[in-house]
N, C-alpha and C positions, 0 to 999 in steps of 0.2 A: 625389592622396590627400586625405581630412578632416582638417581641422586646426581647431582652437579660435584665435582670431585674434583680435589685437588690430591691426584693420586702421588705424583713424584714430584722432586725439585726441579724448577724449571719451568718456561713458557710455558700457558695456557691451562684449561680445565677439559675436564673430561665427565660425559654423562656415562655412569657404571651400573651395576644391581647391583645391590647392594641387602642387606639382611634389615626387615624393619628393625629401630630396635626397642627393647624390654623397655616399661611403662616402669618406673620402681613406685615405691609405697605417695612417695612426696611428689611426684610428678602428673602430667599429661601426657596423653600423645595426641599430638595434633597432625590436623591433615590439612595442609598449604592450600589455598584458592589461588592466591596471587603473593610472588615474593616480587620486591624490588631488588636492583643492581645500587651498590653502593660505592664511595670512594675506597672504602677498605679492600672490598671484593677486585677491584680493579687492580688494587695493590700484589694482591694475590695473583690474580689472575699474572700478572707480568712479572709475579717473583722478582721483585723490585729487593732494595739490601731489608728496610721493612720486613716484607714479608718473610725473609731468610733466619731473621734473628726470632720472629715469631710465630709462626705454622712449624707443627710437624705432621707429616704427610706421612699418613692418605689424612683427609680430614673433607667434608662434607662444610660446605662453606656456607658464608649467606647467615642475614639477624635481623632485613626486613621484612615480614609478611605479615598477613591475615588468613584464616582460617577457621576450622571447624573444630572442635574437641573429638576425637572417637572413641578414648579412652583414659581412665583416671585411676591413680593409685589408690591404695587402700584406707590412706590416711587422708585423702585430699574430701575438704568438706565444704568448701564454698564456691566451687563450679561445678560441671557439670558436664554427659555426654552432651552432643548437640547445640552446648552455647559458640556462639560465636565470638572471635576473640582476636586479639591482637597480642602484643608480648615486649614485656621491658627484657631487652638484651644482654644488660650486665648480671650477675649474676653474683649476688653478693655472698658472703660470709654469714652473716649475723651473729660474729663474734667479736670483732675488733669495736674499739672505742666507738666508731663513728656511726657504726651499727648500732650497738646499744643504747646509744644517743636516740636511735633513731634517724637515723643522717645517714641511708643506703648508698645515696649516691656519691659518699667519701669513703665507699668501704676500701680497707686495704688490701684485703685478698679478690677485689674485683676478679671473674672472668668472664670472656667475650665467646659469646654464642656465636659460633660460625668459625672464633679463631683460635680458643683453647679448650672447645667442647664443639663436639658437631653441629650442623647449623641447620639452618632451614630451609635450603636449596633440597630440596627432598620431597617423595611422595609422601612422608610420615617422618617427624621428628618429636624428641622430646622437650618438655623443659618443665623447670618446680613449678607448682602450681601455684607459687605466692608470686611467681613472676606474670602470671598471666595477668591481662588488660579485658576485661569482656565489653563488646563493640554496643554500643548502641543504634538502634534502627536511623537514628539521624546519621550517621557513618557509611559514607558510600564505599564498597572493596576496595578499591585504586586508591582511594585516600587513605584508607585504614592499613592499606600496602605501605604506607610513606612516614608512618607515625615516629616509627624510629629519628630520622632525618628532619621532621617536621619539628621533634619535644626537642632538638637539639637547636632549632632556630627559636624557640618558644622559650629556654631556658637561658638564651643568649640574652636573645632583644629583651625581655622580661627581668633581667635582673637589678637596671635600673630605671627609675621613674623617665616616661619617653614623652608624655604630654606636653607641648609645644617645645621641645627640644630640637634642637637641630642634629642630624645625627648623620654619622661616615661610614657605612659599612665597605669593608675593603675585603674584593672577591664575592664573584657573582656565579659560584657555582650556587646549586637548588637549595642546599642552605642558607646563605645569603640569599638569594633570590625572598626565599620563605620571609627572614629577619624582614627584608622590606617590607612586605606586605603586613607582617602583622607590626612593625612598627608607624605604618601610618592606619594601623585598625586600632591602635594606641593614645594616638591624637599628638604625634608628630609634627613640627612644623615643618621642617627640612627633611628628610632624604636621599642623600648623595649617596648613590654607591659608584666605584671605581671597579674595574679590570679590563684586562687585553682582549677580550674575547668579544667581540661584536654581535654575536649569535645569543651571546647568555645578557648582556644589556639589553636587549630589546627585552629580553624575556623579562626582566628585573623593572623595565619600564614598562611592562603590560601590567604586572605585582603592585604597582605605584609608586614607587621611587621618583621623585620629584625630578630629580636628573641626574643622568647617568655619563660617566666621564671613561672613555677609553684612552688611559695615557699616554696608550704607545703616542697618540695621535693629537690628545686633546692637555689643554693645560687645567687643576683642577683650580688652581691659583685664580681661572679668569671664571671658573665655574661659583665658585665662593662668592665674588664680586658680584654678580648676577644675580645670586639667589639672595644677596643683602647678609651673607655670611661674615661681617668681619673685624670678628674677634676669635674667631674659630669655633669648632664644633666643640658642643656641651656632651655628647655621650659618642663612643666608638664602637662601634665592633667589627674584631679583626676576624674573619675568617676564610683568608687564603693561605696562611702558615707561611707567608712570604717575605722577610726581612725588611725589604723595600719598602711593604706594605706598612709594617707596624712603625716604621719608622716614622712614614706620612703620619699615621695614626697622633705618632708623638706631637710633630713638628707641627699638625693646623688643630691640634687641642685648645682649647679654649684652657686657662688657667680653672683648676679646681675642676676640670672633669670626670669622667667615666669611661675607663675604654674593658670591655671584657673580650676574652682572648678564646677562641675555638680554633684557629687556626692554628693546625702543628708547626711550629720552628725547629728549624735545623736547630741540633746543640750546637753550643758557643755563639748563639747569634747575639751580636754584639749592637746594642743600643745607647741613644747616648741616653746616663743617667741623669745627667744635669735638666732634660728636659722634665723626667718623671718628678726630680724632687723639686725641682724651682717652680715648679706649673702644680707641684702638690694634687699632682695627679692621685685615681686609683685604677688600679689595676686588678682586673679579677680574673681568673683563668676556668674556663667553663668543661665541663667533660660530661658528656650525654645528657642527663635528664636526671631531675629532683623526682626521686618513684618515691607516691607516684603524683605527684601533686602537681608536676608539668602536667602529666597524662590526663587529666582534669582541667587543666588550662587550655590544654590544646583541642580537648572535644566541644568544650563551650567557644571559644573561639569560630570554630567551624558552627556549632549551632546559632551561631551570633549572625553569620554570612560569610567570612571567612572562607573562600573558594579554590583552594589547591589545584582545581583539576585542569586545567591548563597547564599546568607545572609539566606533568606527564604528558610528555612528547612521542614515547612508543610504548609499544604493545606486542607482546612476543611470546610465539611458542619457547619452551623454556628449552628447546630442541633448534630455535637460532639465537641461544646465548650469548654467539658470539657477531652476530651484528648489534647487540648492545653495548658491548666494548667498542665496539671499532667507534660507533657512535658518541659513545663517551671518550675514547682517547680522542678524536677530532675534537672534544667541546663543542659536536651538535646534536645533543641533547640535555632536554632538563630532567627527570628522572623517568629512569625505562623497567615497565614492567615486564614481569615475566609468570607468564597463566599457566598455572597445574593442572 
């Protein structure tokens, strides 16, 4: 079969044949319609120091898609050939505390589909079948392509009360992009988002974002004043992993806020404390998706009116993979699919 391959160390991917592989007892195999390109894949893709400490190659990348079931283990009893389906990424343990809890999405022995188990970039992949998502007919492909990226904005903006709240989101790649949108499908008063990119604010003002500040260029200080922002913002969400960024985050908090954390920071990044304890801040640090109860947040959402497809700026044989990178290293695009 074709696979998207991260065959050796070093720049770029490679499409190979590859062996379908073995369906085991607990698992599916599914057959891709459409995967998305992600920030991780990109990581990969440029063998960045990331990527070095975690891919061992050859490894079959990629954890966005939708698809079709073609076949199911022996033990698998609640799907089915022929459903249609989408797929939670992480891949949990269900042994550790947070498991048993019931709390997958703090499991300890997390792995990552696409980056320490083959992925989806594939004519044919696997995964357990308590990971599967089954799509409902109000689910268009392209958007059900994005679900991944999508529960990761949905478990951000969502994890505090956003109804007339004025809110910061810092970094306007499709995640962010997403948080805005469904923080004013929330009942938002404000949404400010911030980044450098002039190509992704527009897009973030098309999402709804009440107003969008390019720093390099723009003060957000005089943005605040406009918007009647000033005692600072009541909820945050930081999702450019950028030092600078979390800082603002701190520094225009309203005393007694919310800020939750999606964005990866460098280690040792150094913030000042005094603002978190004296402003009696909280702090919550987000990582993918509450499976699967985002994943039910996120399809009512869209059944609600909730309209993603704009988001998705290209469209691509999975054979010009790499004009989606290039696209994406420019930051001119919002998320780029790729058809099997």
């Amino acid at each position: 079969m074709k696979a998207l391959v991260k065959k050796h160390p070093g720049i770029g991917l490679s499409i190979e044949n590859i062996p379908v592989p073995p369906c085991l007892d607990h698992e599916v195999l599914i057959k891709p319609r459409k995967t998305s390109l992600c920030g991780t894949d990109l990581h990969i893709y440029k063998w960045d120091a990331w990527a070095q400490k975690n891919i061992v190659t050859p490894m079959v990348i990629g954890h966005e898609f939708m698809g079709d079931i073609v076949e199911i283990g022996k033990n698998v009893k609640d799907v089915k050939v022929g459903d249609r389906v989408s797929g939670e990424g992480h891949i949990t343990c269900g042994q550790c505390p947070p498991c048993r809890r019931g709390q997958r999405h703090l499991c300890m022995k997390t792995l990552g589909l696409g980056i320490h188990r083959h992925g989806c970039f594939a004519e044919y992949f696997t995964l357990p079948a308590e990971n599967v998502f089954k799509l409902p007919d109000s689910i268009p492909d392209d958007v059900a392509a994005i679900f991944d990226p999508y529960g990761n904005a949905v478990h951000t903006a969502l994890s505090f009360n956003l109804t007339g709240e004025d809110v910061l989101i810092t970094g306007a790649g499709p995640i962010g992009i997403m948080a805005a949108a469904i923080a004013r499908k929330a009942g938002a008063h404000t949404v400010v988002v911030t980044d450098r990119n002039p190509y992704r604010l527009i897009l973030a003002h098309q999402f709804g974002a009440t107003h969008c500040v390019d720093i390099t260029h723009n003060s957000l200080e005089e943005t605040m004043e406009k918007a009647g922002i000033h005692h600072g913002f009541t909820v945050g969400l930081e999702m450019s992993g950028h030092p600078q960024a979390l800082n603002i985050q701190l520094e225009k908090a309203q005393n007694g806020a919310h800020i939750a954390l999606l964005g990866i920071l460098p280690p040792g990044c150094a913030i000042d404390w005094d603002l978190v304890i004296f402003k009696m801040l909280t702090l919550k640090g987000i990582y993918g998706r509450e499976i699967f109860a985002t994943w039910h947040q996120m399809t009512h959402l869209i059944e609600s009116g909730l309209d993603l497809k704009p988001l998705i700026t290209h469209r691509l044989k999975v054979e010009d993979f790499e004009k989606g990178f290039e696209a994406m290293s420019a930051g001119q695009s919002g998320k780029v699919i790729l058809n099997w």
